[in-house]
N, C-alpha and C positions, 0 to 999 in steps of 0.2 A: 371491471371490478374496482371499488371505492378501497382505499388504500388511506387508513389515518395517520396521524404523524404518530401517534402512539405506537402505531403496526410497527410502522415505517423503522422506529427507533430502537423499539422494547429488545431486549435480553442483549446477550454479549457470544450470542453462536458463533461460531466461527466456520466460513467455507471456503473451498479449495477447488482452483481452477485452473487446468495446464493446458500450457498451448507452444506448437511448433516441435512438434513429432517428427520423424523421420529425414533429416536433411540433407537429404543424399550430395549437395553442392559441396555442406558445412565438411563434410567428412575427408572430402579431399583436397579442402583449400585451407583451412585455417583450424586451431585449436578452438573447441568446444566453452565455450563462456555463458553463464548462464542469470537471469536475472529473477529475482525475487518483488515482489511489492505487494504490502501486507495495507491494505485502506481500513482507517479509524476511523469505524466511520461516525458521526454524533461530535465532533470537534474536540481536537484531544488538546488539553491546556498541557500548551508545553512548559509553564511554569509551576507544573506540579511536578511534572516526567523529569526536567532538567532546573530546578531553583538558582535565581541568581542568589548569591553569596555575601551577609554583610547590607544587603539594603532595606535599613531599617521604615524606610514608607512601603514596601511593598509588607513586610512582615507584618506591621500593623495593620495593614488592609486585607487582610488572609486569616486571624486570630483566631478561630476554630478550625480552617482546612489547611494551616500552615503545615508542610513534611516536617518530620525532625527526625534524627538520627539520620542526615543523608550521607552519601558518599561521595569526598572529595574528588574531583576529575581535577583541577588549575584552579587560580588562587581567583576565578569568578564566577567558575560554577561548580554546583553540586548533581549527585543523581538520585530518582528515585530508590532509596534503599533497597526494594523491592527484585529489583533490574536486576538480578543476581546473571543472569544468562547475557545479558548485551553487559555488566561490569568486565565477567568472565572474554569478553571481544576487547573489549579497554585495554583490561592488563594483557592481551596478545597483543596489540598494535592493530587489530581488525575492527574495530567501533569509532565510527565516527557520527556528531551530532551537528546538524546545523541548527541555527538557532535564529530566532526572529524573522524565519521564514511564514511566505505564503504565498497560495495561488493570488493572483488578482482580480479579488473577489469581497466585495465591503458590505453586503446588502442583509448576510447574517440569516438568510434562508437556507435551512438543510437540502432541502430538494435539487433549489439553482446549486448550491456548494458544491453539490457530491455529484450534480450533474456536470459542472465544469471541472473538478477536479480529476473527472474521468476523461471528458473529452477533449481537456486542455484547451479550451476556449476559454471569448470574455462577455459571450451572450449565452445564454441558459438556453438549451434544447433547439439551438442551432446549427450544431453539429453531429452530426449521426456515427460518427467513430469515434477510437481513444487513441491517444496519442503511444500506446505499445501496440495498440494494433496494424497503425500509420508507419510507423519505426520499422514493425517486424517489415511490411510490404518492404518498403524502403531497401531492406535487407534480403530481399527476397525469401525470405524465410514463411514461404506459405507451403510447408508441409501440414501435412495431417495435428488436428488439435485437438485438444480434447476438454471440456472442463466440466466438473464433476456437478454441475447444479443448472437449475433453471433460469431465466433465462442464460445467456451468456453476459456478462458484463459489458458494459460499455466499454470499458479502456482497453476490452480486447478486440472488438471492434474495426473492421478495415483492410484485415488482410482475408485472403477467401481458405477456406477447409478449418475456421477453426471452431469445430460443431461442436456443440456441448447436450450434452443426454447422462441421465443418470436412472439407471435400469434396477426392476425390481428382480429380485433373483429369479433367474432361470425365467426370464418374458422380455418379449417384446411390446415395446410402445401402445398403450393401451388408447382407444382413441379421444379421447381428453388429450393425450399426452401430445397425440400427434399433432392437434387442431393449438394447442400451446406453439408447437413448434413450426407449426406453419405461419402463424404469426408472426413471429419473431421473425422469420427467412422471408417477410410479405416481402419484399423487396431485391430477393433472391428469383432467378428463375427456375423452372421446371427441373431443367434440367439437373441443376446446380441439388435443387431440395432432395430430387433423385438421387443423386450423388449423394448426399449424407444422411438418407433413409440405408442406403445399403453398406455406408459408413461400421452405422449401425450394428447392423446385421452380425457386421465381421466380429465387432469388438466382443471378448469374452467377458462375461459378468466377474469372473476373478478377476481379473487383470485392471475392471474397472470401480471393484466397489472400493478400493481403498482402505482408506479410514473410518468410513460411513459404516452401518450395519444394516441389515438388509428392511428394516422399519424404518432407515433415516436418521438416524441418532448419529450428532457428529462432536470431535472431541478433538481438538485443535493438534492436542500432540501425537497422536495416531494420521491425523493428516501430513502435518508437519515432516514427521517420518518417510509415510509412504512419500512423500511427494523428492526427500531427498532420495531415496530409490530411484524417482524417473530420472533425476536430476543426473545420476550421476553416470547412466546410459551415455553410452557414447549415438546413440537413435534416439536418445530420449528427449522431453520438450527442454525447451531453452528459458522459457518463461514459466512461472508461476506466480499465481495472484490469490492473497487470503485475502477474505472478509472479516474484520472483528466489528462489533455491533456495540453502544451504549455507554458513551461516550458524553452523550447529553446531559450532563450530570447539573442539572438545573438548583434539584436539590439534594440535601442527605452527599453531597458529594465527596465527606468525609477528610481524614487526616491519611495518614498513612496505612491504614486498613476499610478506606471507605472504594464507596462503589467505583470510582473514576478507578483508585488502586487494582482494585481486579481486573479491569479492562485492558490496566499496563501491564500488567502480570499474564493476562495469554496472549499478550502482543512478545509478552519476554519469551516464555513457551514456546511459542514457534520460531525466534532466531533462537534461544538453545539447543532444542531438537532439528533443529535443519543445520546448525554447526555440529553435533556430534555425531549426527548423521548424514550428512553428507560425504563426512570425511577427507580425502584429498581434494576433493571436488570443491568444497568451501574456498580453496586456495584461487578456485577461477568461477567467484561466484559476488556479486552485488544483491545483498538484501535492503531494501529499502522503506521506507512508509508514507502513505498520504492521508490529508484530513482535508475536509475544508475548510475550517479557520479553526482558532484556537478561542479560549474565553477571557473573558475580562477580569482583570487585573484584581478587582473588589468582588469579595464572597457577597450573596445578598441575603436575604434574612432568612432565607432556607438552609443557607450553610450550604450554598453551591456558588456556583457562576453560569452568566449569561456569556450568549454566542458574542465572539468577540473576533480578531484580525489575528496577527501574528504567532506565529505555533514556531514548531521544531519539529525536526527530521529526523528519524533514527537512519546509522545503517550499517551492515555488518559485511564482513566478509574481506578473503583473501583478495581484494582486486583493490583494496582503498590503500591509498599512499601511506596513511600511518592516524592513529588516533587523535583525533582533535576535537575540537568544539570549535566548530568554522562560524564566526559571527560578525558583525559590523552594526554591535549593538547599538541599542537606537538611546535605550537612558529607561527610566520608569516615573520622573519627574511628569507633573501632570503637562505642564508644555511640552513634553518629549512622545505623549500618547493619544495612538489614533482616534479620534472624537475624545480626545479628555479621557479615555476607560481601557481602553485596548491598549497591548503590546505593540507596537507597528511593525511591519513588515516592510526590513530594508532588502531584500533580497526575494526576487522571485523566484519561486520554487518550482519553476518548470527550466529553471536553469538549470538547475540539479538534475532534474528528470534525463534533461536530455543531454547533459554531460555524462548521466550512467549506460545509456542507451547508445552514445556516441565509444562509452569503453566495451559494452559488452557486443554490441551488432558490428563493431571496427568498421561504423561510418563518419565522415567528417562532420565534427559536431555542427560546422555552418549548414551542410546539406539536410542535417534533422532542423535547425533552428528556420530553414526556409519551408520545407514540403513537409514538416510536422507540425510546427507550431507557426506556418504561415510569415513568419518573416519578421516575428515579433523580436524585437529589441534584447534579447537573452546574455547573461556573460558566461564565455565558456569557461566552467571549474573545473575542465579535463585536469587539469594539472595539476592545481591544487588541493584535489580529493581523491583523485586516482591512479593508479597505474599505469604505465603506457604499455 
């Protein structure tokens, strides 16, 4: 099937996928820790989301999709006004931002982006798993998973049982459905496919439609919800991963009620509804988020922005040291940005990843930075972001 970038980008749906069910090891070695990661996907300008503060050449260069009314975080950045759910983590000490982050990734293609943002590489569809699916192995966290749409994602990828199906009320896999899912598993054997056809079988259609309604209609804060339900099982998955869609905001990208805005807005929705629903469980939980780059710095005559390098990070929850805006800002001087246009990106953003992955699977961040991310050069931020 032809798949266009328009397909590929259009709307701001949002899906929901859990993984590492049942952990019969986790139960009687360690407390229960759980991870969140929400992908934006279309490149989310983290210079709308988090504005620097005071810099009069960026303001000028923004003149129609400049934020106003934002909300002070420290005397150099501001937040999107909007952010009323991750402000609400701020004033708890639970919100923290990074800032002039990125994967390492220049080329400004949504495809390769969101292909290596998933698999944590630095070659596009090189790599056939994600770097939480590598982490879970790592962790041996290959209990039963489950994620609530088709295919399974990439960045869940690597560890075995984490099958994804999503059933019409009261049926079984219709054969379209199966001849989808045999695809996907082409690389799986017989036996293995066996195994999660009777998977299957088992799971109840309550237990699994969630958020979803049984036509498919999906609604971030009804997912959001259900999902801190599994979360906060002591059997339940360890991971969850949203999808929010539309982020490309080329043109019409607006000011503080424009399209990019609503994108932030059910990215806020679901860390609000997973913090007041989670409940005690937020207290042993890392919410986080990916993109594959952020946009450039100059709106262009559509009143948007083009694909550009350096973003930011949201993240929430009871496992982070304390609220900060963690940065080693680069400048917005045009000698200070990447090709002349971009924000640059001093900070790799798979340090993050696997600094969170290192708090919540309690593995030594050097053993994720060698057998997950290969052996790359990463700095551990265990400390200065999280928990111990």
């Amino acid at each position: 099937m032809k798949i266009s970038r328009r397909d590929f980008l259009k709307g701001s749906a949002t899906t929901l996928f859990l993984a590492g069910f049942n952990l019969p090891a986790l139960a009687l070695t360690s407390k229960k820790k759980n991870l969140v990661v929400i992908m934006l996907r279309g490149g989310m300008d983290g210079l709308c989301a988090v504005p620097i503060i005071g810099d009069k050449n960026f303001e000028k260069k923004r003149k129609s999709i400049l934020i106003e009314n934002t909300i002070k975080l420290n005397s150099d950045f501001a937040l999107h006004p909007k952010l009323k759910g991750f402000n609400d983590c701020w004033n708890e000490n639970t919100g923290t931002i990074v800032h002039a982050t990125s994967i390492p990734y220049t080329q400004r293609s949504h495809f390769e982006g969101q292909n290596l943002m998933e698999s944590g590489g630095r070659i596009p569809y090189k790599d056939k798993t994600g770097w939480v699916g590598r982490a879970m192995k790592l962790a041996n966290l290959e209990g039963d998973g489950l994620a609530l749409s088709l295919p399974m994602p990439l960045l869940l990828r690597g560890v075995p049982k984490n099958n994804n199906y999503f059933p019409g009320r009261g049926k079984l896999p219709r054969e379209d459905t199966l001849e989808l899912l045999r695809s996907v598993y082409a690389e799986s054997s017989e036996d293995e496919l066996l195994e999660m056809m009777n998977y299957i079988k088992k799971r109840k259609d309550e237990e699994m439609i969630g958020g979803y309604s049984s036509h498919g209609s999906r609604k971030n804060k009804n997912l959001a919800k259900k999902a801190a339900v599994y979360l906060r099982k002591a059997s339940g998955p360890r991971v969850a991963v949203f999808e929010v869609n539309g982020f490309d905001t080329h043109a019409a990208q607006g000011g503080v009620d424009g399209t990019h805005t609503e994108c932030l807005v059910e990215m806020d929705d679901i860390i609000k509804n997973l913090k007041d629903n989670l409940k005690e469980t937020y207290q042993d939980t890392i919410i986080l988020t990916v993109t594959e780059f952020g946009r450039t710095i100059k709106q262009n005559g559509g009143n948007g922005t083009e694909h550009g390098y350096g973003t930011a990070i949201f993240m929430a929850g009871g496992l982070l040291k304390k609220s900060q805006v963690y940065t080693d800002w680069p400048g917005l001087k045009k000698k200070e940005l990447f090709d002349g246009r971009d924000l640059n990106a001093t900070i790799d953003a798979r340090s993050i990843y696997a600094s969170a992955m290192s708090t919540v699977f309690d593995l030594d961040f050097n053993r994720i930075r060698k057998e997950v991310f290969w052996g790359e050069d990463l700095q551990d931020l265990s400390n200065k972001l999280f928990k111990a």
